[in-house]
N, C-alpha and C positions, 0 to 999 in steps of 0.2 A: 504494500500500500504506500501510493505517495503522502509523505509528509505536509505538504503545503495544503492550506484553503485559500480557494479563490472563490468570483462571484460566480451563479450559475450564469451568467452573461457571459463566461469568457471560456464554457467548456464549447470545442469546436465538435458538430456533428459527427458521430458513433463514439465520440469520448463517454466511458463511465464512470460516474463518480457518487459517494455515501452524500444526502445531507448532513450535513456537518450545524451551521445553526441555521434559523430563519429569526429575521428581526423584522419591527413593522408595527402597526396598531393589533391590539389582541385581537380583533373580529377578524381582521383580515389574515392571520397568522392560526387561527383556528378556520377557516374557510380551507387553506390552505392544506391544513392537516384532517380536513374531509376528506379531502380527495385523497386520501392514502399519502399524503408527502410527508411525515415528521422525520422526527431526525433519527439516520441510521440510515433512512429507507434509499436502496440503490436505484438511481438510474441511469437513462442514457439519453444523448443531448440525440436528439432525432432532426430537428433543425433551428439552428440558432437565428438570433434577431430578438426582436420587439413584436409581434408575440414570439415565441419561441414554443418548440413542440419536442416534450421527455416523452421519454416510455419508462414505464416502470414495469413490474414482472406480469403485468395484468390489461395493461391499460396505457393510452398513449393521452396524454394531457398536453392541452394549448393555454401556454401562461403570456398573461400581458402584463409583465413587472413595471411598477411605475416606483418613481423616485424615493419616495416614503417607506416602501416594501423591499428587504435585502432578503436572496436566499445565499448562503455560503456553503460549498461543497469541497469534500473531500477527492482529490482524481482518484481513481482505481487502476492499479499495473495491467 
C-alpha cells in the first residue's frame, strides 16, 4: 500500500485507492457515506473531472465534488 493521501481529484482513471478521510458539512459527509463510500471502502477512479465516476465493489457512483466537500484517498499498489 502507498503511503501518501491525496484528493480523490487527483487519482487518474483505473487508479485504486482506500478512502482514507472525507471532510465537509455532516449532511453532506453522511449523504456521502449512503452510498457505501466511508472510510476504508476501496475504489477505483472510472473517470476523473468534475463530476467524476468511482466504482466500488458493487456499484459505479457519479460525484460532483464542490469546494466545501474534500474526499482524501489512500492509492492502492
Amino acid at each position: 500500500m502507498v503511503d501518501s493521501v491525496i484528493s480523490l481529484t487527483n487519482l487518474l482513471p483505473g487508479q485504486v485507492a482506500e478512502i482514507f478521510r472525507i471532510e465537509g458539512r455532516p449532511e453532506d459527509v453522511h449523504r456521502f457515506e449512503e452510498f457505501g463510500l466511508g472510510r476504508g471502502t476501496r475504489i477505483e477512479m472510472f473517470r476523473s473531472g468534475n463530476p467524476c465516476i468511482v466504482r466500488t465493489a458493487s456499484n459505479k457512483v457519479c460525484l460532483r465534488l464542490q469546494n466545501r466537500f474534500h474526499v482524501f484517498v489512500r492509492p492502492v499498489a
